[in-house]
GUDRENFI-140301 format. One line per field, with one value per residue: residue number from 1; x, z, y of N, C-alpha, C in turn. Coordinates in steps of 0.05 Angstrom, whole numbers, plus 5000, padded with zeros to 4 digits. Layout:
N
nr [NUM, ...]
nX [X, ...]
nZ [Z, ...]
nY [Y, ...]
caX [X, ...]
caZ [Z, ...]
caY [Y, ...]
cX [X, ...]
cZ [Z, ...]
cY [Y, ...]
This chain:
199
nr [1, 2, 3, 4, 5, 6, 7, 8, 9, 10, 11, 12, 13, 14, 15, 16, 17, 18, 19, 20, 21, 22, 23, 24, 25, 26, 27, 28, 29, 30, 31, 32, 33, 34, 35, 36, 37, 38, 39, 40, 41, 42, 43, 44, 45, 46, 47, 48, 49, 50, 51, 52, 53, 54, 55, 56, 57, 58, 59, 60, 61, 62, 63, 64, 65, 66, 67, 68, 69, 70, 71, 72, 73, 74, 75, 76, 77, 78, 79, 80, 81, 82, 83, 84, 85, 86, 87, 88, 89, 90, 91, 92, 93, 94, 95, 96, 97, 98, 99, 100, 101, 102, 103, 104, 105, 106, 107, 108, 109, 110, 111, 112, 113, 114, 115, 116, 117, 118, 119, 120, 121, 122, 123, 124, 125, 126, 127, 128, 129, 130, 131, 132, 133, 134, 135, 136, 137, 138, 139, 140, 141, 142, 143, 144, 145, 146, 147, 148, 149, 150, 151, 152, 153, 154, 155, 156, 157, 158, 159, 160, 161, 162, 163, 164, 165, 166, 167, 168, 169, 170, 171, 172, 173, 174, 175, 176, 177, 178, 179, 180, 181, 182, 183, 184, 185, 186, 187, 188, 189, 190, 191, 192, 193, 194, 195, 196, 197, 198, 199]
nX [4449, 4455, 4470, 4488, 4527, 4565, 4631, 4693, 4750, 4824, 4882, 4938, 5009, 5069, 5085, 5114, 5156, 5203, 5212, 5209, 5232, 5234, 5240, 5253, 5258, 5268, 5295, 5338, 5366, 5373, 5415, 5448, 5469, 5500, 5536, 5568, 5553, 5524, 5471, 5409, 5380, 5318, 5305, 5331, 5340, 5314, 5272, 5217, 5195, 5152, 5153, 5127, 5130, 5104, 5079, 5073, 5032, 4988, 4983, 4951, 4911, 4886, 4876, 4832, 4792, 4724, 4711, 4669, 4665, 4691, 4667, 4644, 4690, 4757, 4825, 4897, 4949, 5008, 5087, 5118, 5163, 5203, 5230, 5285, 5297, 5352, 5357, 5337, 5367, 5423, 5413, 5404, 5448, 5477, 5473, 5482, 5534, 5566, 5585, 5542, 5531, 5504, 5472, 5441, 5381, 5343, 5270, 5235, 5261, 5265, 5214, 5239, 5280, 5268, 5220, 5177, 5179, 5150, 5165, 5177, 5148, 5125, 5163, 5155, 5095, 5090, 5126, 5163, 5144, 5138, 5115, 5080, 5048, 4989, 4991, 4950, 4896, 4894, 4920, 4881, 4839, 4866, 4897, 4940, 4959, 5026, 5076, 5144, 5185, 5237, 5264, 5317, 5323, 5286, 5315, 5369, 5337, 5317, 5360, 5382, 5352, 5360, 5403, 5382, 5356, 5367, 5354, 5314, 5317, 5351, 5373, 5344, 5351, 5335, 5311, 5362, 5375, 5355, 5361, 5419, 5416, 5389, 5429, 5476, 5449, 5451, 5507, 5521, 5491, 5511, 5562, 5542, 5524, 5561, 5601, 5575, 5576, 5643, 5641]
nZ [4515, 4444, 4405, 4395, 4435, 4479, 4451, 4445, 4395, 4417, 4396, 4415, 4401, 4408, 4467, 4525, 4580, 4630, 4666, 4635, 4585, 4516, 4492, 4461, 4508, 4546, 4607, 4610, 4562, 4562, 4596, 4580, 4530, 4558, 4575, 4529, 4506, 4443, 4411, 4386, 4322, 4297, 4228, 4184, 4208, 4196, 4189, 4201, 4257, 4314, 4369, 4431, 4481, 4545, 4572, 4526, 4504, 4542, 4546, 4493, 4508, 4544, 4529, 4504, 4536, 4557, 4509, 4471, 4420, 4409, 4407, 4385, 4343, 4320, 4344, 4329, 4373, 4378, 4375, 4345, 4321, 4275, 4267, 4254, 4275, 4280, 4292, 4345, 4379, 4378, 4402, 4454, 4465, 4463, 4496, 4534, 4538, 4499, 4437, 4407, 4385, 4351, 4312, 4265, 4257, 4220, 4226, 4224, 4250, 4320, 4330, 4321, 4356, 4403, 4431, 4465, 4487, 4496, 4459, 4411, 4377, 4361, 4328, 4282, 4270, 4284, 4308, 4266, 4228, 4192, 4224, 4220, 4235, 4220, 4247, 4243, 4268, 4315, 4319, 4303, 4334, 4381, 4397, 4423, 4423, 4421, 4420, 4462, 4479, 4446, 4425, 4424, 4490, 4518, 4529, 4550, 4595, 4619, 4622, 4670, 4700, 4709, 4736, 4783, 4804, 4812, 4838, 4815, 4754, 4737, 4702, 4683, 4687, 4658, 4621, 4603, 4585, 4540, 4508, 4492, 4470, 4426, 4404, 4402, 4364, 4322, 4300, 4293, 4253, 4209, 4205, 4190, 4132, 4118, 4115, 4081, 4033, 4027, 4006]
nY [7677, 7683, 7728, 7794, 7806, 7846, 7854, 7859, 7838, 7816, 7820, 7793, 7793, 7754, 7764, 7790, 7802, 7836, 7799, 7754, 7730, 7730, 7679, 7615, 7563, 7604, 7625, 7595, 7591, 7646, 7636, 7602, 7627, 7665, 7640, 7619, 7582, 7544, 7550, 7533, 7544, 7556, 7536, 7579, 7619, 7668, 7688, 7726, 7754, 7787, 7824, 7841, 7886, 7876, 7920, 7958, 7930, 7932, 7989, 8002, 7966, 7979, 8037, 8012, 7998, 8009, 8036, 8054, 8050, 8014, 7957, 7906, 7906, 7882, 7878, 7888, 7879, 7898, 7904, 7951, 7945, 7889, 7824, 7790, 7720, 7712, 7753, 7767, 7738, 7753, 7805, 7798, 7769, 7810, 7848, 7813, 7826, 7793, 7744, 7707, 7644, 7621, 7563, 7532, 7497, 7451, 7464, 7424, 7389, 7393, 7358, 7316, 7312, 7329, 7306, 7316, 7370, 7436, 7470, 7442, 7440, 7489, 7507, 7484, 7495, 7545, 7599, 7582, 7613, 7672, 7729, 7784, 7841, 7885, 7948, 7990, 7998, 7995, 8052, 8081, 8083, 8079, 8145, 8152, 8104, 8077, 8044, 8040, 8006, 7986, 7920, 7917, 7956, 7930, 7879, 7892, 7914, 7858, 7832, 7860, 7853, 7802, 7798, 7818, 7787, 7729, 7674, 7664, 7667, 7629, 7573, 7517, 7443, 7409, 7435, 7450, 7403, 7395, 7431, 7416, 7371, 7385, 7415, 7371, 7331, 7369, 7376, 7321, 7305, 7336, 7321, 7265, 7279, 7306, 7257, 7233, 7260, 7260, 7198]
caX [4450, 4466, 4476, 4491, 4540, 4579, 4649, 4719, 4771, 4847, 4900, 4966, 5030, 5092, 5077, 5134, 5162, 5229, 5221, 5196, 5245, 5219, 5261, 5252, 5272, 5270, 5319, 5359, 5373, 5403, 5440, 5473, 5478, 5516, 5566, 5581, 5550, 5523, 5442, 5395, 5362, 5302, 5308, 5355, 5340, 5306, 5236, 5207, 5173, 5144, 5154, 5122, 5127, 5073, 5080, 5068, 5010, 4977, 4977, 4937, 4894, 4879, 4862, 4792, 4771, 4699, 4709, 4643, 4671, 4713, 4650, 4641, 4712, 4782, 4859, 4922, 4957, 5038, 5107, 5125, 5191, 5193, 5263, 5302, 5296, 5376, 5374, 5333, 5375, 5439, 5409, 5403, 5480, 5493, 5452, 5497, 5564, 5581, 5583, 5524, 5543, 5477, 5468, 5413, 5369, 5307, 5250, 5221, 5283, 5255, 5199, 5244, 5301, 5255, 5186, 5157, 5189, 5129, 5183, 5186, 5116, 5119, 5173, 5139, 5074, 5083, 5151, 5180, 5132, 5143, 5082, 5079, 5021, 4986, 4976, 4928, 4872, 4887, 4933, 4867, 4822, 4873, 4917, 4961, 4992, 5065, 5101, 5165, 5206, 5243, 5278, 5337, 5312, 5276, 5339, 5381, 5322, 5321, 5391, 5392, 5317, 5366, 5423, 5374, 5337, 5384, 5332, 5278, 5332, 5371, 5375, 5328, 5368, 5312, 5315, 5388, 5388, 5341, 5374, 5448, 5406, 5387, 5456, 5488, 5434, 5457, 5532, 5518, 5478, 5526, 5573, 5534, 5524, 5597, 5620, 5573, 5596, 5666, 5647]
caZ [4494, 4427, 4389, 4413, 4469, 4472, 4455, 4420, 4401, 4421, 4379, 4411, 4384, 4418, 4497, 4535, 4594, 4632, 4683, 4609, 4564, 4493, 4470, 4463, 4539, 4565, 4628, 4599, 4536, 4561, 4604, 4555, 4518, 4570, 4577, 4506, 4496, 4423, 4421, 4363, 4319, 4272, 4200, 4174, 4222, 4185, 4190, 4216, 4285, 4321, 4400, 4443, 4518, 4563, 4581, 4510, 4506, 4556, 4536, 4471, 4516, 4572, 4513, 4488, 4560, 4564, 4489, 4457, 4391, 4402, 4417, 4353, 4337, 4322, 4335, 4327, 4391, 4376, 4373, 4317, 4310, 4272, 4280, 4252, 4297, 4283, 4307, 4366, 4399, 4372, 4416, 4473, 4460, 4464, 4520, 4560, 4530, 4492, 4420, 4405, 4379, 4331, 4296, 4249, 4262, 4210, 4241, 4217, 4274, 4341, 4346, 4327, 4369, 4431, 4421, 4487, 4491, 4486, 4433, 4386, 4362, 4355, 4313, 4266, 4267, 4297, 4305, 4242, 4201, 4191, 4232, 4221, 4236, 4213, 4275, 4240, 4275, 4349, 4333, 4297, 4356, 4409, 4383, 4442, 4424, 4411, 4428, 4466, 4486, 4426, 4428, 4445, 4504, 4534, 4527, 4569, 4614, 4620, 4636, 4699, 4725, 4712, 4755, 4802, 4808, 4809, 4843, 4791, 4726, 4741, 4689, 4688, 4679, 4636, 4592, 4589, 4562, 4514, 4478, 4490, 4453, 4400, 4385, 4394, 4338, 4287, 4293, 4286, 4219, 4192, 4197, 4171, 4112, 4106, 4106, 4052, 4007, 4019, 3998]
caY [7697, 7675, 7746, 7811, 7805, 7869, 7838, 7869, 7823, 7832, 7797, 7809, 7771, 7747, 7790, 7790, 7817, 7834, 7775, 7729, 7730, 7713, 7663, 7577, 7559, 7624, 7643, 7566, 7600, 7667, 7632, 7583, 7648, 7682, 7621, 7619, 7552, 7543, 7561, 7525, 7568, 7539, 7547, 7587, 7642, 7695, 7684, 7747, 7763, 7807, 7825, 7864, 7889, 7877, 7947, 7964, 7921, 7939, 8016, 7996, 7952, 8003, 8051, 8008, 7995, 8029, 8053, 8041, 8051, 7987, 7936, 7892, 7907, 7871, 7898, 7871, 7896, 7889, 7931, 7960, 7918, 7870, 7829, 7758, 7707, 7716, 7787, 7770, 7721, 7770, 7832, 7790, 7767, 7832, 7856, 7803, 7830, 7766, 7737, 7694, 7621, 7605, 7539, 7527, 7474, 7445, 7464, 7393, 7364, 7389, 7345, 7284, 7306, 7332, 7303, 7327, 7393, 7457, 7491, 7433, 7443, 7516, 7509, 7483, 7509, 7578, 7619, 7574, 7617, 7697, 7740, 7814, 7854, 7916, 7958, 8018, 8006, 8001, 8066, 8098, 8083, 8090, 8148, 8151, 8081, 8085, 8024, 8049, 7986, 7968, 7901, 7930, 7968, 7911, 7860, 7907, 7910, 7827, 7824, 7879, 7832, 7767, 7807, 7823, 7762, 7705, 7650, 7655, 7667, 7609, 7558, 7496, 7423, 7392, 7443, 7456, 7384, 7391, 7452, 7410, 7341, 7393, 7425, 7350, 7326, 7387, 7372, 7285, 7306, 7350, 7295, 7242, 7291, 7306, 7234, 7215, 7285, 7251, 7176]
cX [4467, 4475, 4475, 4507, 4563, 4608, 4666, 4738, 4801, 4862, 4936, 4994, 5051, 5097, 5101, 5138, 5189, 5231, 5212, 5208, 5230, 5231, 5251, 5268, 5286, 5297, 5342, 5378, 5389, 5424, 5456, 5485, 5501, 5542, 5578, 5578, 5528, 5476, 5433, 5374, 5341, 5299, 5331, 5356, 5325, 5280, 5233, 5188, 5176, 5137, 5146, 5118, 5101, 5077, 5070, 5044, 4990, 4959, 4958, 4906, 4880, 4856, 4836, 4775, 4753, 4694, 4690, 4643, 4681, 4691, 4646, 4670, 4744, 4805, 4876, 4931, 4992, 5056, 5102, 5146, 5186, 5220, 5267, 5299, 5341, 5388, 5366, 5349, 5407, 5433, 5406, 5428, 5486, 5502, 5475, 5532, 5576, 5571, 5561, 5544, 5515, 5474, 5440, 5396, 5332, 5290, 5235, 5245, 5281, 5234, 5213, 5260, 5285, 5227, 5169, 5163, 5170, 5137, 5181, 5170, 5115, 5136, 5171, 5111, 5061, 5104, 5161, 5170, 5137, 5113, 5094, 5050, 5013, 4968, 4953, 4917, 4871, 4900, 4905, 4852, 4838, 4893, 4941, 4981, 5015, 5074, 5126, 5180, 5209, 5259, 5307, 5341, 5314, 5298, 5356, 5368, 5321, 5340, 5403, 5369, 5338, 5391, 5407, 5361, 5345, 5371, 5310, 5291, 5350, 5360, 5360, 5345, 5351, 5313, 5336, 5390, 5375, 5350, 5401, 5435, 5407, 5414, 5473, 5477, 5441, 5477, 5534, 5507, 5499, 5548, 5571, 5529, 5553, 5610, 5595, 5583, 5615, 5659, 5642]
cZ [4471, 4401, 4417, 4432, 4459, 4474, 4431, 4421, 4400, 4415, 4393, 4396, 4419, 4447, 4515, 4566, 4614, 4646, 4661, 4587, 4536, 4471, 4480, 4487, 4546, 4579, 4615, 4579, 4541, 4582, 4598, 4531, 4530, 4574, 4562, 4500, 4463, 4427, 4387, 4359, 4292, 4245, 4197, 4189, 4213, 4172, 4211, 4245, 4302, 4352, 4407, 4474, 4526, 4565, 4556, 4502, 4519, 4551, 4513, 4490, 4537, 4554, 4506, 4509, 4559, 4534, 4476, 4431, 4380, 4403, 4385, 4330, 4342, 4327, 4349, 4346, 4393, 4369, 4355, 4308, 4312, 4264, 4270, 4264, 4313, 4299, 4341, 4384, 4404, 4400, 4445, 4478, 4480, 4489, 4543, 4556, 4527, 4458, 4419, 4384, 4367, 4320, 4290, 4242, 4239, 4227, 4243, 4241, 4298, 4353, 4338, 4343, 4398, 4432, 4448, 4490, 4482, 4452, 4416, 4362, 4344, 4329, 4285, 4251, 4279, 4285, 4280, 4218, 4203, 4206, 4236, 4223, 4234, 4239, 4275, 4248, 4292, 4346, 4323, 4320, 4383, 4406, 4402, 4437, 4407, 4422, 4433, 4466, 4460, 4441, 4453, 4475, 4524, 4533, 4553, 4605, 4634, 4636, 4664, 4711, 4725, 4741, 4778, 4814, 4796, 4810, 4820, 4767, 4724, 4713, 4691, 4667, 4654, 4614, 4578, 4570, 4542, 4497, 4475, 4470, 4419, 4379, 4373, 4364, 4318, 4283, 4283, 4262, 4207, 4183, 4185, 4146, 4099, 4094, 4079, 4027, 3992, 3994, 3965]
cY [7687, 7703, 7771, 7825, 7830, 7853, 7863, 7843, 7829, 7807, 7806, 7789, 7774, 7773, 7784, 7810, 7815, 7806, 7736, 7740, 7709, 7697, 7635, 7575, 7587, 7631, 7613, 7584, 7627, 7661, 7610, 7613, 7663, 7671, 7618, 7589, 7564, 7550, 7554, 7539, 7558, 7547, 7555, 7601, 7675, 7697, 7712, 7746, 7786, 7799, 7847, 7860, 7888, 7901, 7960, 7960, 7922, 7977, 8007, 7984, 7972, 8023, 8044, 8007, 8016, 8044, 8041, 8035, 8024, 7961, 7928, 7893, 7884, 7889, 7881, 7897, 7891, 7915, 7929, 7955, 7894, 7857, 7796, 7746, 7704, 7738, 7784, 7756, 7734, 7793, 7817, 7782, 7791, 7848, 7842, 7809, 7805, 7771, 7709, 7674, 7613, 7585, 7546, 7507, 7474, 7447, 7441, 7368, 7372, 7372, 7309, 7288, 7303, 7333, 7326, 7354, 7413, 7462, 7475, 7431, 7466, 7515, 7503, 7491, 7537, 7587, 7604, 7592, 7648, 7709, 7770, 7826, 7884, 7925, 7986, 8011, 8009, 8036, 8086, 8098, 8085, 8112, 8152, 8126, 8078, 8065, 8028, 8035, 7973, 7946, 7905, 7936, 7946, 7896, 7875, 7904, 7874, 7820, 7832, 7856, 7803, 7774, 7799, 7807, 7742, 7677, 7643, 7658, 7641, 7589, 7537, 7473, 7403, 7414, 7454, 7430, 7381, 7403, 7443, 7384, 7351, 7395, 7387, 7339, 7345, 7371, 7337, 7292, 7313, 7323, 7269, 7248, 7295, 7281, 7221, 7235, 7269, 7223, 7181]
């Protein structure tokens, strides 16, 4: 069948959930966060994105199942916060009762510092770029969806599933050293920038 085929399409953004934290190396990252080690953040930090709970996503998605109205149709299926990349890694700080330690890393210096690394890509050609989305249409066709789990919310939530679930939050050594290669590579620039300022 080349026409016809009863089809909707579902766009969601950045899906998340308590035991998938949505950050560059994941359970690594809140727990260099939690230690008060330094955590590289691409760009300047204030490129916009947009998170949403599986739980949230799902409600929107649940809603078109069987809906006839929705066949030949698109929808952007995402929260309705839309958040820094500065604030997100901040509320997750927070979440663990600590001070976040941010550096600001060129997005154009993960794939020379950590070629093979998933994240060093994205950073460039995804999360480095701002994504907001207009959600009128899933809320016209589904009007029940309301996106409850703000950021906030969910962060809190993260942190009691990392309590609670120590074996599967634990830190991964490959990718602690990739986010320790990154930070080392800011602070060696800065310095090679400083000492030519001086000369």
């Amino acid at each position: 069948m080349t026409q016809g085929f009863p089809l909707t399409v579902v766009r969601p953004s950045h899906t998340y959930d308590d035991a998938n934290p949505p950050l560059p190396g994941g359970w690594t990252t809140v727990d260099r966060i939690a230690r008060g080690e330094q955590i590289p953040v691409h760009g300047d930090g204030t490129s916009l994105w947009t998170l949403t709970h599986a739980e949230d996503f799902a409600q929107g998605l649940v809603g078109l199942l069987g809906n006839p109205r929705a066949i030949g149709e698109t929808f952007n299926i995402t929260g309705s916060d839309v958040y820094t990349w500065d604030q997100i890694y901040t509320i997750v700080a927070e979440a663990l009762g600590v001070a976040p330690r941010l550096v600001h890393v060129a997005s154009e210096m993960y794939p020379l510092v950590a070629p093979g690394w998933f994240w060093s890509g994205e950073m460039v050609g995804d999360i480095g770029h701002s994504a907001v989305f207009d959600t009128t249409k899933i809320r016209t066709f589904v009007p029940g969806f309301l996106p409850r789990l703000t950021f906030h919310r969910a962060a809190s939530r993260m942190v009691e599933w990392r309590r609670d679930h120590p074996d599967t939050t634990k830190a991964d050594a490959d990718t602690e050293a990739v986010l320790a290669r990154i930070v080392d590579a800011y602070h060696a620039a800065r310095e090679i920038f400083a000492a030519r300022g001086v000369a």
